[in-house]
ROTIDREN-962099 format. One record per residue (C-alpha): x negated, y negated, z. Coordinates in steps of 0.02 Angstrom, whole numbers, plus 50000, padded with zeros to 5 digits. Example, Ala and Ser with C-alpha at 12.3 -4.5 7.8 and 13.67 -1.06 7.14 Angstrom:
2
493855022550390
493165005350357
This chain:
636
513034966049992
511444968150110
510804985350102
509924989250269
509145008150359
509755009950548
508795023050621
509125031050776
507935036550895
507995045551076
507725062451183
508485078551130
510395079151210
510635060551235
512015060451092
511235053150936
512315062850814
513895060950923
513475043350905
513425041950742
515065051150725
515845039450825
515425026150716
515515032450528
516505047750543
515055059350495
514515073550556
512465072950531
512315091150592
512425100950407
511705114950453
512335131950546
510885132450673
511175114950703
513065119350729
512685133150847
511095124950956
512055111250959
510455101150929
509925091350761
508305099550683
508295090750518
508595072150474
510495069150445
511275056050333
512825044050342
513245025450288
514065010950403
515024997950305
515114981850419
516204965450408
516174967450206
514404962350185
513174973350260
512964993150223
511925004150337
511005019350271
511045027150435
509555040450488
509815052150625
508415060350694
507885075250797
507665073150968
506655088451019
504955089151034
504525100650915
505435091550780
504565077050803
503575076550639
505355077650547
505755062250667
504585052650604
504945056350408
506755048150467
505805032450529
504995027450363
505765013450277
507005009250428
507444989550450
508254992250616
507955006650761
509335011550889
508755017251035
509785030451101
509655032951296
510905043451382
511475033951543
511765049851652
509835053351609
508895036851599
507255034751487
506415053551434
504965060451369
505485056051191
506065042051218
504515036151249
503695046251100
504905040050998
504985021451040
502795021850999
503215030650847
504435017950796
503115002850838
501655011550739
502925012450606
503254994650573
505114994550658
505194976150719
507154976350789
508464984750858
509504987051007
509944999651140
511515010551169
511785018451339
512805031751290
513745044151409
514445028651496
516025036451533
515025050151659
514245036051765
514795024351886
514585006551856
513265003551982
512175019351929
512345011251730
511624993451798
510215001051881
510055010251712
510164994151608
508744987851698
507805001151710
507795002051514
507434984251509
505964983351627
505354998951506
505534989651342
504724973251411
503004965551309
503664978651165
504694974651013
506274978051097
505904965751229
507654956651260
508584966651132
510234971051175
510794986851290
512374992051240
513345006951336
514545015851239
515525032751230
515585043251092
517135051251195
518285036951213
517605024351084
517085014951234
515774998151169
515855004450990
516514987450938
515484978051054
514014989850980
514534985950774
514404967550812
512784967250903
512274975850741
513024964250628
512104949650720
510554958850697
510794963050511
510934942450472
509054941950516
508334956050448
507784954950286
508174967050129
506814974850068
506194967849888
506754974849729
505424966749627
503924979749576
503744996349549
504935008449634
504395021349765
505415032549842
504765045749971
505655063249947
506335066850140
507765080050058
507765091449904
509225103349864
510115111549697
511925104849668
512715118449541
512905110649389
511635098049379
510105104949460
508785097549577
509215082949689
508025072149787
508405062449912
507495046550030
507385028050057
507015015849918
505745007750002
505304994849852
505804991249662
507705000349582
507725015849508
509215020249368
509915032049253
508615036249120
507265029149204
505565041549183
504775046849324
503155054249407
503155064049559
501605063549674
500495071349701
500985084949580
500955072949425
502475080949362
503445070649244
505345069049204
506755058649206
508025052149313
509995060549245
511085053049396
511095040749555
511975039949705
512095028449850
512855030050011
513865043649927
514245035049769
513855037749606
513155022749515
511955015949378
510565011249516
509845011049660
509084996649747
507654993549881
508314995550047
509705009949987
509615026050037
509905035949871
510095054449801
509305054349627
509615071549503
508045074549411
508095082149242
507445099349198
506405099249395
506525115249476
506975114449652
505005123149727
504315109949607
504735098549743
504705095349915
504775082750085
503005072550054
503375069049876
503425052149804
504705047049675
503575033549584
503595027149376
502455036049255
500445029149272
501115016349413
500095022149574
498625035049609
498665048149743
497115044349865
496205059049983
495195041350081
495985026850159
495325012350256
496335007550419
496664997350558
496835010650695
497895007650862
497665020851017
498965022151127
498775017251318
499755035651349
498355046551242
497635060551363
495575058351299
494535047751200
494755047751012
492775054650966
492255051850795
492815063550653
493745071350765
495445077650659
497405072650675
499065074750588
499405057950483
501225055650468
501775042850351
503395038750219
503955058950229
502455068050233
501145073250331
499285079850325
497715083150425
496505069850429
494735070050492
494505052750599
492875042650547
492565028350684
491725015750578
490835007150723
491075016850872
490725033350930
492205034951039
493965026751056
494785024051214
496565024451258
497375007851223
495855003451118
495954996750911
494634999350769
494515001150613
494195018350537
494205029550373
495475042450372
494945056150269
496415067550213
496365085350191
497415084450016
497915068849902
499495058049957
499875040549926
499695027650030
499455008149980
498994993950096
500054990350222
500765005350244
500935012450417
500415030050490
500725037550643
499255050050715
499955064750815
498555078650911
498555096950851
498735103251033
499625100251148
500775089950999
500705072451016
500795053350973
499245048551019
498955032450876
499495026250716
499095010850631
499095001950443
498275005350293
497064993150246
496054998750091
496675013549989
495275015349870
493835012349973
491945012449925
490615022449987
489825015250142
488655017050276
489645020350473
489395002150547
489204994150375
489194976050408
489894973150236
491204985650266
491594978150440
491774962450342
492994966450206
494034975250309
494214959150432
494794951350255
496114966050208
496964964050389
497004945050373
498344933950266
496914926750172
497124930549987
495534920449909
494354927950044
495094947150000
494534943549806
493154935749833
492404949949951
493164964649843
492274957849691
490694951549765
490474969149848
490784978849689
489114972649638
488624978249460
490064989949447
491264975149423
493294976049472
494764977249368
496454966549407
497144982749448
495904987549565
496054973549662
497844973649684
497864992149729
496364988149858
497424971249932
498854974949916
499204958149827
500704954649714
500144951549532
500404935949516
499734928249692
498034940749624
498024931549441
498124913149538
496904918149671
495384924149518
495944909349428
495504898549555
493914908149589
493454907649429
493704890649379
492304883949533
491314897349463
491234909149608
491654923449501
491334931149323
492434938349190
491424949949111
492654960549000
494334954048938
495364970848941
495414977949035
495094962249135
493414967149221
492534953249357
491134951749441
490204940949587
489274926349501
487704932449605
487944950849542
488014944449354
486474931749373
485634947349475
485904960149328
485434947049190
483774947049277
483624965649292
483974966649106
482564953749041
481574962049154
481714980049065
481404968848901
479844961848965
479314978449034
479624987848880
478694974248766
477234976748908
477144994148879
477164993848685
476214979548627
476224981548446
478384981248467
479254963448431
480744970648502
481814982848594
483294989648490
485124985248581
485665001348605
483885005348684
483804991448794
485994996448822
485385012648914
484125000349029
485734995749130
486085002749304
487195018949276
488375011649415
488734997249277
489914999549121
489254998048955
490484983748907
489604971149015
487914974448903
488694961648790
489034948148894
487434947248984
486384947848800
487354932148764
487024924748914
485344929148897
485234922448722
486314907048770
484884901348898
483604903548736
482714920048853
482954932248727
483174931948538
484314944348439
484034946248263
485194960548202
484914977048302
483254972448394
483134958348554
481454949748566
480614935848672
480694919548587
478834916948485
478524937148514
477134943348403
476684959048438
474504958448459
473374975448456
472014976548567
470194979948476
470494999448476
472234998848411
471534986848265
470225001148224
471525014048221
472875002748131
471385002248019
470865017247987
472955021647941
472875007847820
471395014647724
472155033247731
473485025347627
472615015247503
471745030347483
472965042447449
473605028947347
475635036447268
475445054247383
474935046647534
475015055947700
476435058447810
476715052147959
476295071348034
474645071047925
474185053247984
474105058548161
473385073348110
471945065448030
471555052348148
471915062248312
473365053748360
475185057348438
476705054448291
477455040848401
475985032348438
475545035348234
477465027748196
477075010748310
475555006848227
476355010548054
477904998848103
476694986548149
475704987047985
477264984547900
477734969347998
475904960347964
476564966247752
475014980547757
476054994247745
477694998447655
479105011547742
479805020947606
480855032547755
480615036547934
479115047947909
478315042747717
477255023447714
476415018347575
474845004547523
475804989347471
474784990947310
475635007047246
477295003747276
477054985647181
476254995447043
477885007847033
479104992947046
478344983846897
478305002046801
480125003346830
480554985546791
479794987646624
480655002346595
482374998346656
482414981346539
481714992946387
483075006546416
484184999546531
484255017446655
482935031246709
483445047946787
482485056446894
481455066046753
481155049746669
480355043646837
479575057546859
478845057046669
478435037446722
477565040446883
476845056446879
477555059147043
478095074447143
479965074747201
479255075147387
478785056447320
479835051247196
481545053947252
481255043647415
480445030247322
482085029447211
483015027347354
481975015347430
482285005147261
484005007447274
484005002347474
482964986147390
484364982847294
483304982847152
484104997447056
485825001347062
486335022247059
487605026446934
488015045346917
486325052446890
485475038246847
484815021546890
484975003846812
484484986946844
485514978946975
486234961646917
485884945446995
């Protein structure tokens, strides 16, 4: 069975819910002040069963002006809009509002009933009928069909359920593939079993059991029971409207604007990019970050207007813009919005979500202006390509890109093979799956041999920069993980040479000028001369008037040319010495087969300040092996 949402639409008092009486049996009005105003004030519910294999959700809608915001909660996720126009009245104030709000919105058909037929003459109800159909001409009900009816006598109703049964064969149901989402537009406690939520499952099924997430409030639970069109069931489809029981939800936990969505599926957004449409009827110009009432799914929240290369908007005019919200909802791309003015209240524009997760940009960004002419076209290669190639060093994710085009998974997986394969794009991490532009990648493989040749400039006597070292060189706007992909580029192309921890330039030998040989030196004889107690590191500089790190570089360097010997970070010795101790302890160990510490001690004459590092430094040699408290020989 098709599962579609008819919608109604119309001025206050031109018999929407005696309409939909007529044709279902329900009364929408539920509530006592509804009852006694004789007016609808919130959104009403009932289901339409036609010819065996089509089922309307029905929505019924305030007509008033003041309950126009709860209008347009009814109109998200309808498939079909009936537009109700009394015939004793003609077209209204709201009828208008209501017909913009349903274009904004997405609504592509419907029809028209003329109800109160039966207090009208037949000439007054054919100037009427084409009244209404001059109005609805170059809009989406252009040509649909006016229908008058009476809720009184059941006057048209049949002629009314076929002309919806013709339209229902070419609408089509909304998909059940994806995650679901369903907008909260009702919450209530049913004794027994707790919260209920209710809305329009506007994509995926949700069932028994399933967990959930509400947004924005992150709370988590799961789903106990399902009901459609009255029903209780297993599921609920796309296209359905459903009542779902959440488990162990109070009912001020939730409210209309919620989103029923799975756990970790979508993120809540306070910054959308849009395609913005202002309507012919708007009073002013739309100035920039001037500040509206978005309306879109069920809820609603101020958001400040950023013209994105205009200053002003006039009436009738289109642009794109950045809606800034005033608290986190979500909103993907495509989605529609309606705008509506503070005061007086009003429609004034609406539009469709292009970019949910925009970047920071300059106002009249051509790059911006650019991607955005990508997100509203049908082109799927050009929306990846741009989204990547504009993330520069950052990179993307595969998620990212489908939340910012709105592209199913697997058109986004075909479209970045395809882009990779000709090479226009880069995988730089495999999971999560991370790309980049092919000119970003090449751009920050420069950037990074360029902090390697500018460190090696600025410390001549280095051969290298150490990985992590030259790691913290990237741009803070890049992730880590890409530091090893571009090294192996790097050392791919034979630029760079990686030998354990440290990355040199191919043939690097680090050279001292004529004063750092003198000082390198004068270190070198400082240790011969204090021959097994040389000076530390501290002394060294101490001695020769020089800074610790500048002492440590020369030292390194000495040990690379084999003139000096690190024993630990701060403690070098002549090579002498320690060949001298080696060939004591040798000796020793082959003669006794183990020393402790005393015995070294006894062998060198050494201090513990010496001799323990210089047993470790053995041991680090892997020419003694430590066992207990002593040392032996290691084998082999």
């Amino acid at each position: 069975m098709k599962h579609l949402i008819l919608g109604t639409a119309g001025h206050i008092d031109h018999g929407k819910t005696s309409l939909v009486k007529a044709l279902t049996g329900t009364d929408t009005d539920r509530l006592p002040e509804e009852k006694a105003r004789g007016i609808t004030i919130e959104l009403g519910f009932a289901h339409l069963e036609l010819s065996g294999d089509v089922q309307f959700g029905i929505v019924d809608v305030p007509g008033h002006e003041r309950f126009v915001r709860t209008m347009v909660a009814g109109v998200g996720g309808m498939d079909l809009v009936m537009l109700v126009i009394a015939a004793d009245e003609g077209i209204m104030p709201q009828t208008r509002e209501h017909l913009d709000i349903c274009r904004l919105l997405g609504v592509k058909k419907g029809l028209v009933a003329l109800t109160k037929s039966d207090l009208v003459d037949p000439e007054w109800l054919g100037l009427v009928t084409e009244e209404v159909r001059e109005y609805l001409a170059e809009c989406f009900l252009e040509g649909a069909a006016i229908v008058p009816v009476s809720s009184r006598t059941g006057a048209g109703l049949t002629e009314l359920k076929a002309e919806l049964a013709r339209l229902a064969a070419d609408v089509e149901e909304k998909k059940s593939a994806g995650p679901f989402r369903l907008p909260v537009d009702r919450v209530f406690t049913v004794t027994g079993f707790g919260t209920v939520v209710t809305g329009t499952l506007l994509s995926g099924s949700i069932a028994v059991g399933d967990e959930v997430e509400l947004l924005p409030s992150g709370i988590r639970t799961r789903v106990r029971g399902v009901q459609s069109h009255g029903s209780k069931g297993e599921k609920g489809a796309a296209g359905q409207r459903v009542a779902v029981n959440l488990q162990g939800v109070e009912h001020a936990e939730v409210r209309r604007g919620d989103v029923v969505v799975p756990p970790d599926a979508f993120r809540t957004t306070r910054t959308v990019d849009a395609m913005l449409d202002y309507l012919p009827s708007a009073p002013r110009n739309l100035k920039h970050r001037a500040t509206l009432r978005l309306h879109s799914a069920t809820y609603e929240v101020p958001a400040q207007v950023i013209l994105l290369d205009r200053d002003t908007l006039k009436p009738g005019e289109s642009a794109f813009a950045q809606l800034r919200l005033e608290h986190p909802v979500l909103l993907l791309p495509g989605d529609p919005f309606v705008l509506r003015a503070f005061s007086p209240p009003a429609t004034v524009g609406g539009g469709r979500v292009l970019d949910p997760a925009p970047v920071r940009r300059r106002r009249r960004s051509a790059e911006a202006l650019q991607l955005l002419k990508a997100l509203a076209g049908a082109n799927a290669r050009l929306k990846v390509d741009l989204l990547t190639d504009q993330s520069l060093y950052s990179g993307i994710t595969l998620q990212e890109i489908i939340t910012r085009s709105g592209l199913p998974l697997r058109q986004a997986e075909a479209t970045l093979a395809s882009l990779l394969s000709d090479g226009t794009l880069v995988q730089v991490v495999r999971e999560p799956r991370i790309f980049m532009g092919k000119g970003a990648f090449t751009d920050l493989q420069e950037l990074l041999f360029g902090e390697l040749e500018r460190f090696l400039r600025d410390n001549p006597l280095r051969e290298g920069i150490g990985k992590e070292e030259l790691k913290g060189r990237l741009p803070k706007r890049s992730d880590p993980r890409f530091f090893g992909p571009l090294l192996a580029m790097l050392e791919k192309d034979g630029k760079v040479v990686v030998e354990r921890d440290l990355v040199k330039l191919p043939g690097r030998k680090g050279s001292p000028s004529t004063a750092q040989a003198g000082v390198q030196e004068r270190i070198a004889d400082l240790l011969r001369k204090g021959e097994m107690e040389p000076p530390t590191v501290r002394e060294l500089g101490e001695a020769i008037g020089c800074a610790e790190k500048d002492v440590l570089g020369h030292l390194n360097f000495l040990v690379r040319e084999g003139k000096a010997v690190k024993i630990k970070s701060d403690l070098f010795y002549a090579p002498d010495p320690v060949a001298a101790v080696r060939e004591k302890l040798i000796a020793h160990l082959k003669d006794n087969k183990e020393i402790t510490p005393t015995g070294f001690r006894e062998l060198t004459g050494l201090s513990r300040k010496f001799m323990i590092p210089l047993l470790e430094y053995f041991d680090g040699e892997k020419l003694t092996i430590r066992v207990g408290d002593k040392r032996v020989l290691r084998k082999g």
